[in-house]
PyMOL Python script that loads the backbone (N, CA, C, O; Angstrom):
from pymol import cmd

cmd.read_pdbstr("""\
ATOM      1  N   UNK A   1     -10.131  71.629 -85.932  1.00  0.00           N
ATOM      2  CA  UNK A   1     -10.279  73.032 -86.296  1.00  0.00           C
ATOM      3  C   UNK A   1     -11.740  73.448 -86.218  1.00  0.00           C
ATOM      4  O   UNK A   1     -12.107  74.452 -85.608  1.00  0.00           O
ATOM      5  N   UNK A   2     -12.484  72.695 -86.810  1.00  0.00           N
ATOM      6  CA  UNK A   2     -13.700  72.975 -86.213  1.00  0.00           C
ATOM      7  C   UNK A   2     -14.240  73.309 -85.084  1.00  0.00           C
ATOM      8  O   UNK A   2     -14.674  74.344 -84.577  1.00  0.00           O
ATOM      9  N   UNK A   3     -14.142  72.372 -84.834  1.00  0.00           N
ATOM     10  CA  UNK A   3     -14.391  72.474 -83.150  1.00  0.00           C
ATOM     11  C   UNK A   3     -13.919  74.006 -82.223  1.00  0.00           C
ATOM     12  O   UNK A   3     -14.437  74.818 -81.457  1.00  0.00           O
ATOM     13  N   UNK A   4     -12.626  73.740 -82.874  1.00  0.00           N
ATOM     14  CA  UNK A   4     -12.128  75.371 -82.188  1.00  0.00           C
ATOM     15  C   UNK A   4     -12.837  76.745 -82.572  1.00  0.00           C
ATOM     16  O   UNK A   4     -13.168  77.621 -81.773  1.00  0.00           O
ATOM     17  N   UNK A   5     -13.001  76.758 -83.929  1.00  0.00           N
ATOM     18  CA  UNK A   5     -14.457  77.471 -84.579  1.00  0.00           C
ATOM     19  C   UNK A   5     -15.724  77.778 -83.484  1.00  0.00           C
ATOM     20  O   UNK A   5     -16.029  78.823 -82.909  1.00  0.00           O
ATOM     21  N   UNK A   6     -16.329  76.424 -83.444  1.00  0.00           N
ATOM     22  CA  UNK A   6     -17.363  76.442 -82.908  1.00  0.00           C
ATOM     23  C   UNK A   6     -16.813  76.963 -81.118  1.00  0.00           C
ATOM     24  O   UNK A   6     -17.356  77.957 -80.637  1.00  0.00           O
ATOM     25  N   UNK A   7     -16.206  76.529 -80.647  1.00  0.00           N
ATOM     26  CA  UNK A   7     -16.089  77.615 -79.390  1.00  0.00           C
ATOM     27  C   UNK A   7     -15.779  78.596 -79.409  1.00  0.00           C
ATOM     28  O   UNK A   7     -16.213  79.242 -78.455  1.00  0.00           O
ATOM     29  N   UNK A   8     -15.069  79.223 -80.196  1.00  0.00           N
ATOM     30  CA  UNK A   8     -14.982  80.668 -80.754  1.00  0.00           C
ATOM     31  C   UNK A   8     -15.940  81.278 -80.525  1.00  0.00           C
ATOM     32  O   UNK A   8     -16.103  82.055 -79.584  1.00  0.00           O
ATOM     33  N   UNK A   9     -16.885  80.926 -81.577  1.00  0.00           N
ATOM     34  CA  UNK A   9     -17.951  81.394 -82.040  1.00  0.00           C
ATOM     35  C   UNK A   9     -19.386  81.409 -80.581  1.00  0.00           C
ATOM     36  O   UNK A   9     -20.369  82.147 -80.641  1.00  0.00           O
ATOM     37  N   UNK A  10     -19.228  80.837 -79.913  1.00  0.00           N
ATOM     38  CA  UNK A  10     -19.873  80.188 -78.409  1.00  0.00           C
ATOM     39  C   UNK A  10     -19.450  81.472 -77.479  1.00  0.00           C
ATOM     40  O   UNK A  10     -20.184  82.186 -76.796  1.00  0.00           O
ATOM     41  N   UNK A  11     -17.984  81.539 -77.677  1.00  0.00           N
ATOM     42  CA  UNK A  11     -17.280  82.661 -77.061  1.00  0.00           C
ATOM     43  C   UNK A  11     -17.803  83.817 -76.969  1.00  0.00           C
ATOM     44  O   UNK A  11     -18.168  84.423 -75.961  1.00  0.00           O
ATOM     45  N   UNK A  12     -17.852  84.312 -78.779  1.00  0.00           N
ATOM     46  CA  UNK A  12     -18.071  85.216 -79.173  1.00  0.00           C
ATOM     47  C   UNK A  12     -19.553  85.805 -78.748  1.00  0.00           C
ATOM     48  O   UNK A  12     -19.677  87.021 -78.600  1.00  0.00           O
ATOM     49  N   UNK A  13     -20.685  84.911 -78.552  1.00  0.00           N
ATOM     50  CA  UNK A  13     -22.023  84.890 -78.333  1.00  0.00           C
ATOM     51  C   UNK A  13     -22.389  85.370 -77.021  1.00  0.00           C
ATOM     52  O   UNK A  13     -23.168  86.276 -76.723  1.00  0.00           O
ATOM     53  N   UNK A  14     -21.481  84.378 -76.061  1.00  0.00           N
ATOM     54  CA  UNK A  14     -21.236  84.195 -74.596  1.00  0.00           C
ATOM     55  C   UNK A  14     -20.521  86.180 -74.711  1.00  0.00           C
ATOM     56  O   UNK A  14     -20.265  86.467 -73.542  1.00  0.00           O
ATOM     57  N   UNK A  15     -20.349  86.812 -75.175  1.00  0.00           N
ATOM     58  CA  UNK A  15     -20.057  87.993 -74.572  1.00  0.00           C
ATOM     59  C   UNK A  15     -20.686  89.196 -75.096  1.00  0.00           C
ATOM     60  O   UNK A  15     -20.526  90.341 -74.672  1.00  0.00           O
ATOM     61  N   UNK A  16     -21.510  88.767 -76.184  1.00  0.00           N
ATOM     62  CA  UNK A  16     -21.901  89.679 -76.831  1.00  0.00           C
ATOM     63  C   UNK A  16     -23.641  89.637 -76.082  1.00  0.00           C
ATOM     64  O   UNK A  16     -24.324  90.644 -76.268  1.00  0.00           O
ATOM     65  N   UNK A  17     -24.233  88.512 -75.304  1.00  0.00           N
ATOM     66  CA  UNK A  17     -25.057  88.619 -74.589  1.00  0.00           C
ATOM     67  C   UNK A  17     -24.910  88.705 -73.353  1.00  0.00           C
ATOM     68  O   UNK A  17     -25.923  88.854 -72.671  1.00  0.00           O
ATOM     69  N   UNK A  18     -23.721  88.642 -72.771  1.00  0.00           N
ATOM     70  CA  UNK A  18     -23.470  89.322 -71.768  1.00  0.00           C
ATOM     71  C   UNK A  18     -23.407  91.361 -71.368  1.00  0.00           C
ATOM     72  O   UNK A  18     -23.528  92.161 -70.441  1.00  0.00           O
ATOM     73  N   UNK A  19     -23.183  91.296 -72.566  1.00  0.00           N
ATOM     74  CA  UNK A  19     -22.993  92.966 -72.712  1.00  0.00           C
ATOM     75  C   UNK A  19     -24.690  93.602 -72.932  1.00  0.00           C
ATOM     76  O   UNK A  19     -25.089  94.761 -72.819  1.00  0.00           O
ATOM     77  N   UNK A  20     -25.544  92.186 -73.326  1.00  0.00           N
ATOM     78  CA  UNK A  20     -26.668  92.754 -73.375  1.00  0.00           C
ATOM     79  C   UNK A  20     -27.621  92.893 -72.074  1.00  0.00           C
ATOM     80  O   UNK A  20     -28.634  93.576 -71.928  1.00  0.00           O
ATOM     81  N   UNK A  21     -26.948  92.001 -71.158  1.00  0.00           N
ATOM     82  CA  UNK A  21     -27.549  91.582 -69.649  1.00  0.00           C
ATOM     83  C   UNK A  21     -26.858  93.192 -69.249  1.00  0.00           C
ATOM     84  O   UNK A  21     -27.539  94.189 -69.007  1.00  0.00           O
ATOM     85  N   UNK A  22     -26.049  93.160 -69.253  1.00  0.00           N
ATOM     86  CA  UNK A  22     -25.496  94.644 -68.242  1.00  0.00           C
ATOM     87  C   UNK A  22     -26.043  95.864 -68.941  1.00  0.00           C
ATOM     88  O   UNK A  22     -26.232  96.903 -68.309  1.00  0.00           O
ATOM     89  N   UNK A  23     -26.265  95.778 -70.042  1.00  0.00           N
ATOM     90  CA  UNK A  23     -27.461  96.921 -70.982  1.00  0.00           C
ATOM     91  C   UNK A  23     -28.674  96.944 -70.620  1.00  0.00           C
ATOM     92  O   UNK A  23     -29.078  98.106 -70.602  1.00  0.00           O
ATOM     93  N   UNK A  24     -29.520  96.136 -70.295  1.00  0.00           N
ATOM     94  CA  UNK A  24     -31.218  95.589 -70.110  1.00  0.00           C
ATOM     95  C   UNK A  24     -31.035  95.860 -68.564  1.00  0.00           C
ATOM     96  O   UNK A  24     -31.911  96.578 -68.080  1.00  0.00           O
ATOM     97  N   UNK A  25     -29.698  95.252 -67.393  1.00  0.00           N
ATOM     98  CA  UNK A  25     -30.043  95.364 -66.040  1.00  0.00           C
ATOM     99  C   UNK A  25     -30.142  97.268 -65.686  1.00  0.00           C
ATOM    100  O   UNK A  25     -29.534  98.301 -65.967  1.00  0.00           O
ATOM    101  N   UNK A  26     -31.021  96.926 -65.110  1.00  0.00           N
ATOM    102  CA  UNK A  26     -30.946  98.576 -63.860  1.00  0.00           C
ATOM    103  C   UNK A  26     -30.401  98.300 -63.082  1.00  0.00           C
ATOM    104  O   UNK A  26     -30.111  97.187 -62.642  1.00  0.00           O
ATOM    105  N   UNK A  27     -30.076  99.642 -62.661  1.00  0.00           N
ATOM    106  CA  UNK A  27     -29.517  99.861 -61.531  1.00  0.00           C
ATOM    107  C   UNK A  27     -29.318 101.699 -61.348  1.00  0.00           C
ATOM    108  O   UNK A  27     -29.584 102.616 -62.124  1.00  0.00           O
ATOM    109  N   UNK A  28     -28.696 101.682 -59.870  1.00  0.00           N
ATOM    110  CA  UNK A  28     -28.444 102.796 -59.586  1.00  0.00           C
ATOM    111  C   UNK A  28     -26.881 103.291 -59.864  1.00  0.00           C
ATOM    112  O   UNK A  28     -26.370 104.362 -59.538  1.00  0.00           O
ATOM    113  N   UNK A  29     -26.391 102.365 -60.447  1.00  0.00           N
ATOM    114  CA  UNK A  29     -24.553 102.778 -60.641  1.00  0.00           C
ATOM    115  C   UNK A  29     -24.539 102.586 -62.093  1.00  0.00           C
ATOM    116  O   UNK A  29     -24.489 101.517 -62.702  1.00  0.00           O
ATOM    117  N   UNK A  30     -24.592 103.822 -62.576  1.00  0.00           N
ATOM    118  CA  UNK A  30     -24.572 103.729 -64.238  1.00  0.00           C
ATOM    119  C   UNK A  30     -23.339 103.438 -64.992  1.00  0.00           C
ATOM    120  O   UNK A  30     -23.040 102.699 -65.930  1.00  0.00           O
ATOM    121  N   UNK A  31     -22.511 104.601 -63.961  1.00  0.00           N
ATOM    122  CA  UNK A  31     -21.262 104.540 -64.475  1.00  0.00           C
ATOM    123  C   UNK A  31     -20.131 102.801 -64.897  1.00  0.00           C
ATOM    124  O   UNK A  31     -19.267 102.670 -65.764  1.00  0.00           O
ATOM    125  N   UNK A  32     -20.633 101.788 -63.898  1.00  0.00           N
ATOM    126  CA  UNK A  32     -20.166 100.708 -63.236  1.00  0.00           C
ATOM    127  C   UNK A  32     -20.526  99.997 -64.302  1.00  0.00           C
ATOM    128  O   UNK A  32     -19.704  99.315 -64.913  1.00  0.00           O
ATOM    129  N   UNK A  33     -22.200 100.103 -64.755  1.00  0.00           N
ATOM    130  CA  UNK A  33     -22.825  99.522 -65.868  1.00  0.00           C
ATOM    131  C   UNK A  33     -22.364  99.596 -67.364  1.00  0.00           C
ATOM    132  O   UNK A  33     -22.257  98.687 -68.186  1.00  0.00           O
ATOM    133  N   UNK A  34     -22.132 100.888 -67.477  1.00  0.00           N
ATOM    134  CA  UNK A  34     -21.750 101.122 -68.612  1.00  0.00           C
ATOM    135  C   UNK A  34     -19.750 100.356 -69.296  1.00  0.00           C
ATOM    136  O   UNK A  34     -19.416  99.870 -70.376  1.00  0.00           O
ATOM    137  N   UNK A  35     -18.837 100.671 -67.817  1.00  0.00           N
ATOM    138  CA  UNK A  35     -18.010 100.226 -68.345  1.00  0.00           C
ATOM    139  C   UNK A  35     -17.912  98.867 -68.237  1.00  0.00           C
ATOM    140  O   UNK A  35     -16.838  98.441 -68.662  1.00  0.00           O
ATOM    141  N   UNK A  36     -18.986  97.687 -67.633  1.00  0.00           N
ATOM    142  CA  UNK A  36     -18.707  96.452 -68.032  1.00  0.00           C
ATOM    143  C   UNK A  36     -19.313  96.177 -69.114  1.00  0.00           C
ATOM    144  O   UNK A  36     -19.265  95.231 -69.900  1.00  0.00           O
ATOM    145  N   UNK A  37     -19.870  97.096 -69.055  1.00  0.00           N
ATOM    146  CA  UNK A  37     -20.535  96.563 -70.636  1.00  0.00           C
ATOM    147  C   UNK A  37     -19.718  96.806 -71.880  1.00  0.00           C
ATOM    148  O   UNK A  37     -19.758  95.915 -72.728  1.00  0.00           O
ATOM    149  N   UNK A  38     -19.000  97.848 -72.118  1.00  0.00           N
ATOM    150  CA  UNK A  38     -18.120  98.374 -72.786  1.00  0.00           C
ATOM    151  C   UNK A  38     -16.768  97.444 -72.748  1.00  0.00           C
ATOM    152  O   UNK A  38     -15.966  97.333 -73.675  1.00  0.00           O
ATOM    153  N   UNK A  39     -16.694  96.777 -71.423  1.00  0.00           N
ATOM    154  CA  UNK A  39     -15.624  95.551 -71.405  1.00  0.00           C
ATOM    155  C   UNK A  39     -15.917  94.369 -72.424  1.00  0.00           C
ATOM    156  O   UNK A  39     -15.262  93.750 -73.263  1.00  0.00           O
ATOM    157  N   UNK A  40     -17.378  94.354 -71.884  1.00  0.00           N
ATOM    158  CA  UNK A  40     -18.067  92.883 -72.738  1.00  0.00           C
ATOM    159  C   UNK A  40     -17.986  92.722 -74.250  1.00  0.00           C
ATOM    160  O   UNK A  40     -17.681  91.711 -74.883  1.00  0.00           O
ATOM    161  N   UNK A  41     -18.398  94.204 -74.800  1.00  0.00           N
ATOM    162  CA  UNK A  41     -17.963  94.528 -76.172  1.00  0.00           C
ATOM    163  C   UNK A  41     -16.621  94.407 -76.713  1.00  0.00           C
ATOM    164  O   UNK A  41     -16.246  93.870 -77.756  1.00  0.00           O
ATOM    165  N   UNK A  42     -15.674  95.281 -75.393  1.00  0.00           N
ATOM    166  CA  UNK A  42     -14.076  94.849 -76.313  1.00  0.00           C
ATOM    167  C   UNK A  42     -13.873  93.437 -75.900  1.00  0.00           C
ATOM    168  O   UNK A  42     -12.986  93.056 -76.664  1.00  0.00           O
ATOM    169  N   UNK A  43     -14.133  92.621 -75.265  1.00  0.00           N
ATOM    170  CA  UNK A  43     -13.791  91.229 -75.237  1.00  0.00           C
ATOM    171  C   UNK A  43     -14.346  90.508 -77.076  1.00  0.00           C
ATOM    172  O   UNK A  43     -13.695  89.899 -77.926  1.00  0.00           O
ATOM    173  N   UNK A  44     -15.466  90.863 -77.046  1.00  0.00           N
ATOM    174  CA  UNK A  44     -16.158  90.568 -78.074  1.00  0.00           C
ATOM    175  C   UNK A  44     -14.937  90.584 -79.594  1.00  0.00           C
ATOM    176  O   UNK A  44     -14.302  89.776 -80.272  1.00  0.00           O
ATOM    177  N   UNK A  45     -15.168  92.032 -79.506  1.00  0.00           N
ATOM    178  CA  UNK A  45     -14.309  92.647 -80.845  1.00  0.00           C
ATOM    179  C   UNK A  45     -12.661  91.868 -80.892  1.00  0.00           C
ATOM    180  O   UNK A  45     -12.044  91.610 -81.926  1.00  0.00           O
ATOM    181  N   UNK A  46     -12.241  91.626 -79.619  1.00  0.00           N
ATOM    182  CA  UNK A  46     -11.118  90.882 -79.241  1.00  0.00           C
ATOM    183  C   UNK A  46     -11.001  89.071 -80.063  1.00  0.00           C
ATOM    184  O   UNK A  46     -10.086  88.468 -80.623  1.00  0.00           O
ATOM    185  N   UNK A  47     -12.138  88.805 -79.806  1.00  0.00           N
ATOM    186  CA  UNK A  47     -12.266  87.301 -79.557  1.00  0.00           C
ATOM    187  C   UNK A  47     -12.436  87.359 -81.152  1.00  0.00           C
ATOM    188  O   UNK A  47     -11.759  86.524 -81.752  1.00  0.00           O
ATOM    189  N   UNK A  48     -13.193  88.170 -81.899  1.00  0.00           N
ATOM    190  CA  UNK A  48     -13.262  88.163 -83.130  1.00  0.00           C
ATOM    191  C   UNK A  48     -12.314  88.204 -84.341  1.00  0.00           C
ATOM    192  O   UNK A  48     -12.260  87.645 -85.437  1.00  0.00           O
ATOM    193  N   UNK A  49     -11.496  89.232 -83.574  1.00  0.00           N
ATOM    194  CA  UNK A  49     -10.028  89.555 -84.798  1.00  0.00           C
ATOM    195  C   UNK A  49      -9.496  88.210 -84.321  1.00  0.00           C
ATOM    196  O   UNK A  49      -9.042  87.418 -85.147  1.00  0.00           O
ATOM    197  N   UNK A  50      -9.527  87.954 -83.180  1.00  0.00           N
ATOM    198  CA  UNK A  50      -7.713  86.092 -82.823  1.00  0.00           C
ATOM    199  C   UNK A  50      -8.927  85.067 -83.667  1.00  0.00           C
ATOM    200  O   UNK A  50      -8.336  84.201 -84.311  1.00  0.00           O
ATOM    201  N   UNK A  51     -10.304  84.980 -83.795  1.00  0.00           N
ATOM    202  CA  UNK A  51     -10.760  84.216 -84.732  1.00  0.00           C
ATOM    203  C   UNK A  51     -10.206  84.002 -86.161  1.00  0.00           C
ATOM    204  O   UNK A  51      -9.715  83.048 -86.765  1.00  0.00           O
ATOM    205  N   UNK A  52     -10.495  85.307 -86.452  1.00  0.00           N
ATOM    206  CA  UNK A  52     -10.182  85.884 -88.326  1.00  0.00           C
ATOM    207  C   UNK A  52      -8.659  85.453 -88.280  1.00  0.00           C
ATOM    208  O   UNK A  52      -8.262  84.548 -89.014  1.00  0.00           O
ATOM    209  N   UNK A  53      -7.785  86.133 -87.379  1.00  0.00           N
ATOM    210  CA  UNK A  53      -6.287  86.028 -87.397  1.00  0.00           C
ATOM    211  C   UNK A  53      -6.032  84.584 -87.513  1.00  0.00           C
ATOM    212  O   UNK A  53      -5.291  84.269 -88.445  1.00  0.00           O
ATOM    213  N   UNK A  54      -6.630  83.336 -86.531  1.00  0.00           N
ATOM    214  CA  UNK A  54      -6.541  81.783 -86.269  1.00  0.00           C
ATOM    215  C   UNK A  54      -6.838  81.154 -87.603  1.00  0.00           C
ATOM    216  O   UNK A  54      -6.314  80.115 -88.005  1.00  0.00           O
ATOM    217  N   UNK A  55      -7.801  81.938 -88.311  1.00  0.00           N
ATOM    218  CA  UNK A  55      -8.045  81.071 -89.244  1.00  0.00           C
ATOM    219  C   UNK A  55      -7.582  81.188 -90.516  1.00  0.00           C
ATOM    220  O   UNK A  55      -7.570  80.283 -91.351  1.00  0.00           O
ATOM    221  N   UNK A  56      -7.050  82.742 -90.718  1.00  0.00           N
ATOM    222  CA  UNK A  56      -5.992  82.976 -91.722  1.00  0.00           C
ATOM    223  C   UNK A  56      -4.736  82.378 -91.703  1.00  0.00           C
ATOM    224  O   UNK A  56      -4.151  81.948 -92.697  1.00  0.00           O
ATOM    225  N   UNK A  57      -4.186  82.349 -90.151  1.00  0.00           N
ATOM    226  CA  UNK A  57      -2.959  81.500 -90.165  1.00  0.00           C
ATOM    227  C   UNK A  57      -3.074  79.903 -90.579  1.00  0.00           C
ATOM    228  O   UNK A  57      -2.168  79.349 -91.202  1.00  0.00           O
ATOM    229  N   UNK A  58      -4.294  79.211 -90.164  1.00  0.00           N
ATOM    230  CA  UNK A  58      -4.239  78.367 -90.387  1.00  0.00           C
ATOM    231  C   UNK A  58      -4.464  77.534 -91.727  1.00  0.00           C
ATOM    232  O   UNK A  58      -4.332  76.328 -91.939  1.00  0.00           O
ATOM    233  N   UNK A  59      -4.929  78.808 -92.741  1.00  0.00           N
ATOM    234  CA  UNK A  59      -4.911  78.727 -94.043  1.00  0.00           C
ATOM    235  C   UNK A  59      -3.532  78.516 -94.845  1.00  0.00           C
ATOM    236  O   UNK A  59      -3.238  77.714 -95.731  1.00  0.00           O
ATOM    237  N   UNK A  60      -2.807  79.514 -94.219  1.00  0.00           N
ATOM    238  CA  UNK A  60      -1.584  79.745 -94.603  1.00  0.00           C
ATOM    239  C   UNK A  60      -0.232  78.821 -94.201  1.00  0.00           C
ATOM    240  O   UNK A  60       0.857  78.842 -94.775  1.00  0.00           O
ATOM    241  N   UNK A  61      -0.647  77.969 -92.996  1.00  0.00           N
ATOM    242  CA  UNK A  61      -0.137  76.864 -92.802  1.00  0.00           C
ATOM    243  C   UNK A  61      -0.058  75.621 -93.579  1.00  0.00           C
ATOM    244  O   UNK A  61       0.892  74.839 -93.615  1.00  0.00           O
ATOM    245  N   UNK A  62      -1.467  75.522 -94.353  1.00  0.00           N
ATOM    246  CA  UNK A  62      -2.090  74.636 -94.748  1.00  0.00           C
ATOM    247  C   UNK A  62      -3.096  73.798 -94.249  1.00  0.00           C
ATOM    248  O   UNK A  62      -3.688  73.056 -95.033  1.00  0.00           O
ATOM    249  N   UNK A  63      -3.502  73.817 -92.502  1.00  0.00           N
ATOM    250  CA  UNK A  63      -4.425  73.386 -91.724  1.00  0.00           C
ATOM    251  C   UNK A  63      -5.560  73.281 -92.414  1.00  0.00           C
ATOM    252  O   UNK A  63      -6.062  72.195 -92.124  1.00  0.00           O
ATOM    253  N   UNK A  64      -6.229  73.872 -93.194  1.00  0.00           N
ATOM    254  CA  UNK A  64      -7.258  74.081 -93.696  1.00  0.00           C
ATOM    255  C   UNK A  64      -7.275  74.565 -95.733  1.00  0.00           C
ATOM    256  O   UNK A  64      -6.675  75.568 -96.118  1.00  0.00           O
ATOM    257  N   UNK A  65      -7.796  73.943 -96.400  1.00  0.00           N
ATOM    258  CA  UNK A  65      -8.248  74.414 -97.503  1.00  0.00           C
ATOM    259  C   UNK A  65      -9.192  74.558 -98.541  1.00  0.00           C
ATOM    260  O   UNK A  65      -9.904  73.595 -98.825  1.00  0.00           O
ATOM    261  N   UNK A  66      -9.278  75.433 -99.038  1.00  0.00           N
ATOM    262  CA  UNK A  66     -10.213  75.818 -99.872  1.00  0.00           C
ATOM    263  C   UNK A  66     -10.899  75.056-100.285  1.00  0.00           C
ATOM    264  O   UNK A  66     -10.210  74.037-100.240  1.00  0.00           O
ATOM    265  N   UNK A  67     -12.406  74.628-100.936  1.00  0.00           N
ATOM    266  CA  UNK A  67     -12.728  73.749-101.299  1.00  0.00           C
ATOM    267  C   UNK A  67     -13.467  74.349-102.740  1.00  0.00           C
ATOM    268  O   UNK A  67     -13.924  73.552-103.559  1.00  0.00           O
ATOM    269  N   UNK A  68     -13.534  75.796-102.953  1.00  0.00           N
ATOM    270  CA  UNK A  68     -14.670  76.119-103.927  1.00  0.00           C
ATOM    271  C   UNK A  68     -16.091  75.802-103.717  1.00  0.00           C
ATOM    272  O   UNK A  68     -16.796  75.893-104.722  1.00  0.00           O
ATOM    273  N   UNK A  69     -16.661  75.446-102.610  1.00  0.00           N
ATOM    274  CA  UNK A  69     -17.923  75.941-102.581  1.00  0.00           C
ATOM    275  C   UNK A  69     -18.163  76.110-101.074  1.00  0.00           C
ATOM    276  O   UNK A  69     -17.580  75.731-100.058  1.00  0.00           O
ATOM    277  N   UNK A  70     -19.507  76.997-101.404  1.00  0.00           N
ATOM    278  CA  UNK A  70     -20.263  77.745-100.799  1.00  0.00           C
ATOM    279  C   UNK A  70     -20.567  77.051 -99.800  1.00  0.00           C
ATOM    280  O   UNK A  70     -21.334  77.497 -98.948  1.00  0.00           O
TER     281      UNK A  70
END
""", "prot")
cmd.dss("prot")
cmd.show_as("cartoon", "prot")
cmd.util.cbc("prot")
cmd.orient("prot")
């Protein structure tokens, strides 16, 4: 479970600096720019909720539990 975490989270990084490469690049096709970038973001926001969702289920399975600390 960890592990799956940590690529998640790799995932999550991997697109959220991708959206920053197509933000920072110029160019002459704005329009083109703007909606991959706007892709890169909903991938992002995507990858984030099946995180939260993966790891609630897997709470609720029992895969994982609470430990009380921080």
């Amino acid at each position: 479970m960890k592990y799956l975490v940590l690529i998640a989270f790799v995932a999550i990084l991997g697109s959220l600096a991708s959206a920053l490469v197509f933000m920072l690049k110029g160019g002459n096709n704005e329009a083109s720019r703007t909606k991959k970038m706007a892709t890169s973001l909903a991938i992002r926001v995507g990858l984030s909720l099946l995180l939260f969702a993966s790891i609630l289920l897997a709470w609720k399975l029992g895969f994982i539990q609470p430990t009380g600390r921080i």
